[in-house]
N, C-alpha and C positions, 0 to 999 in steps of 0.2 A: 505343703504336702510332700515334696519333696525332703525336705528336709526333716521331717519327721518318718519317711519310710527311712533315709541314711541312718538315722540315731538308731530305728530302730534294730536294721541291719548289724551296724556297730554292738548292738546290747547283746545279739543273739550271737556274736562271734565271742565277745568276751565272757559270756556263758557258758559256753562250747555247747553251744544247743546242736540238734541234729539238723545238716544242714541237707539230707537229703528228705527231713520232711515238705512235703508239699510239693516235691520235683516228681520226675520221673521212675526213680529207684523207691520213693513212699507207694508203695503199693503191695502186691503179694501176685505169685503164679496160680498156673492153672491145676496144680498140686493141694495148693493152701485152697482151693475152691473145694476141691473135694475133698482135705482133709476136713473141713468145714463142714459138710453133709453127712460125711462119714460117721462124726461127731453126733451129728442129732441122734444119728441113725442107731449108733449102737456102744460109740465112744464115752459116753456119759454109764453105762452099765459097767464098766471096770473100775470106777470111783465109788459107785452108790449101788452096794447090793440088797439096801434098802428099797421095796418094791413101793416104784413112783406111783402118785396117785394118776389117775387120767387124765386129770386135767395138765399135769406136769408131761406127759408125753406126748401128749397135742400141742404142746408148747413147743417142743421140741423138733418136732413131723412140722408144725408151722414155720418155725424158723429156719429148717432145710429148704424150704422154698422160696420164703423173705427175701434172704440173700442170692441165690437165682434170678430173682424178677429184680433186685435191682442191678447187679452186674450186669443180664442180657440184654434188660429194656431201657439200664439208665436209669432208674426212675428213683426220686427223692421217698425218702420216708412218708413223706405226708400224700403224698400220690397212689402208694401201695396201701395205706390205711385208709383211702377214702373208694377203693375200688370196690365194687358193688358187679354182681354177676352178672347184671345187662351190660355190663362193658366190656365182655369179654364176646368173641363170637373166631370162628374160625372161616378162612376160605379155599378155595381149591387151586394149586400153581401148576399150571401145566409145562411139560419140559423142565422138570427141577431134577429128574434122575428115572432110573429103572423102577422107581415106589411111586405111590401119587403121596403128594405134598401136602397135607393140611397145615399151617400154620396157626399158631395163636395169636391173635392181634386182639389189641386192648387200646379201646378209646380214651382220650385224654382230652378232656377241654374243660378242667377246673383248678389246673395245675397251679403251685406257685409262680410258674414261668409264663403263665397263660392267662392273662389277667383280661383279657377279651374275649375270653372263651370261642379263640379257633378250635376249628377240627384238627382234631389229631391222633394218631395214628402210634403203636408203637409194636412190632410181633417179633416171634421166635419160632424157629423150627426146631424140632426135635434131633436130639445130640446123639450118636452111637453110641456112646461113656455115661448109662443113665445117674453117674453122680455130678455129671456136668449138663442133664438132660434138667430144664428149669420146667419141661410139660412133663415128664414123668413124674418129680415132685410134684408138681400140683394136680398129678390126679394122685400118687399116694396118702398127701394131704385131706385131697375131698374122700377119699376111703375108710381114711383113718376116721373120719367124720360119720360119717354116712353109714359105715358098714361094721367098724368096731366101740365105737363110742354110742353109737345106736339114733342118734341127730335125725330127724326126718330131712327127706330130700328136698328138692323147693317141688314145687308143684307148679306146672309153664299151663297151665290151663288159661288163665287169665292174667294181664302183669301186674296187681296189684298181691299175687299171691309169691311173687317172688323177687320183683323188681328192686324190695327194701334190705334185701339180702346181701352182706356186704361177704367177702370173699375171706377177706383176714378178718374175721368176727372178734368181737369183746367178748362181755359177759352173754351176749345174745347175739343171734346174727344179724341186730336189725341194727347193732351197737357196732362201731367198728373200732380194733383192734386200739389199744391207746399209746401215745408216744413211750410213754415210762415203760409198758410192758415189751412195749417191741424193743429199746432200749437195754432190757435186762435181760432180757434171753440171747440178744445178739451178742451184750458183755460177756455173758460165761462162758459163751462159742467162743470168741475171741481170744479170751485168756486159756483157756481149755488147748488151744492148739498153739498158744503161742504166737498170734497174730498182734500187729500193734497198729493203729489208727488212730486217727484224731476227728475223721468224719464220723465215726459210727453210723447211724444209721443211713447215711451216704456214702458210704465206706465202695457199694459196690458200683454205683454212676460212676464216682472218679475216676476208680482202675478202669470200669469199661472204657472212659473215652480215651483212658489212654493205651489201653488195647490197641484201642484201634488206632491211635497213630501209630504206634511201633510197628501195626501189621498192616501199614501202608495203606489203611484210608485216609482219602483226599482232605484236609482240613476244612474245605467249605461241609464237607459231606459229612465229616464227623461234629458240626458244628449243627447242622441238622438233625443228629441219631441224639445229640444230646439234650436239644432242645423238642424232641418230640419229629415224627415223620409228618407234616402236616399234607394234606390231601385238600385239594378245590372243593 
């Protein structure tokens, strides 16, 4: 094993590959976050004065928040397409400032990293800079839905009438979002601003965690944010 990572070291040196992919400088700021947003938002209108269909600007309002919920929560592609609205709930932090605090927290216990299905735990509070704000996009999201596309809301009457409801919907909301499409809307953000990656649709886990070491969380504790907050 050893000697097969040196060859391989050796092949990427005599290539002149880039040697800061996969370190610490493979990443992007808190600029490239919101030139990202900005992007769904309204970036894509100075290329295409062809008027998008709906379904192409839901596309677009979906992926402003995509990348949000993975940079903030960490979370893998396939964890964001399998979210469903009963795993989403808020609670109340007291002493967090002069505001009350509701948080977004999002259950996890199907994850690829979770193959025994603990409890887990994963939230966000809300940002000043709503293009770095991950709960602002996801109620613009559910608006865009809800209110201009004309989508019926779920109905909490009983949970059978909402519980199937996935958050990043496919073709239906009972469908959830698919690798390929989340894939290609995240490539034309990507390329659209000038970003370059090789996780794609984990593109935003990585930087997070390494956020967070640059900004001086503890490495047991960002080994935890990464893997999920898990809870007794």
């Amino acid at each position: 094993m050893t000697g097969r990572l040196h060859k391989e070291s050796e092949r990427k040196r005599e290539q002149y590959l880039d040697r800061a992919a996969g370190t610490l400088q493979d990443g992007y700021s808190k600029d490239k976050i919101k030139d990202f947003v900005r992007y769904c938002w309204q970036g894509w209108r100075t290329k295409d004065l062809k008027h998008r269909k709906p379904q192409a600007q839901e596309s677009y309002v979906r992926t402003a928040v995509d990348f949000p919920f993975s940079h903030n929560m960490l979370l893998r592609g396939e964890s964001r397409r399998q979210l469903q609205f009963p795993d989403l709930f808020n609670i109340s932090l007291p002493n967090e400032g002069p505001t009350p605090c509701w948080p977004m927290i999002m259950i996890m216990n199907n994850g690829k990293t979770n193959q025994f299905g603990r409890l887990q735990y994963m939230g966000i509070m809300r940002h000043q800079d709503p293009l770095l704000c991950t709960m602002s996009q996801a109620a613009f999201y559910l608006f865009y839905r809800w209110q201009i596309v004309g989508e019926s809301p779920p109905r909490f009457r009983s949970r059978p009438e909402w519980y199937n409801f996935h958050f990043f919907k496919g073709s239906d909301r009972e469908k959830p979002i698919s690798y390929e499409i989340q894939l290609k809307w995240a490539n034309e953000v990507y390329k659209a601003i000038n970003l370059s990656t090789d996780k794609k649709t984990h593109a935003g886990r990585a930087q997070g965690s390494k956020q967070a070491e640059l900004e001086g969380v503890e490495e047991t504790r960002s080994a935890v944010l990464v893997n999920g907050i898990r809870m007794p």
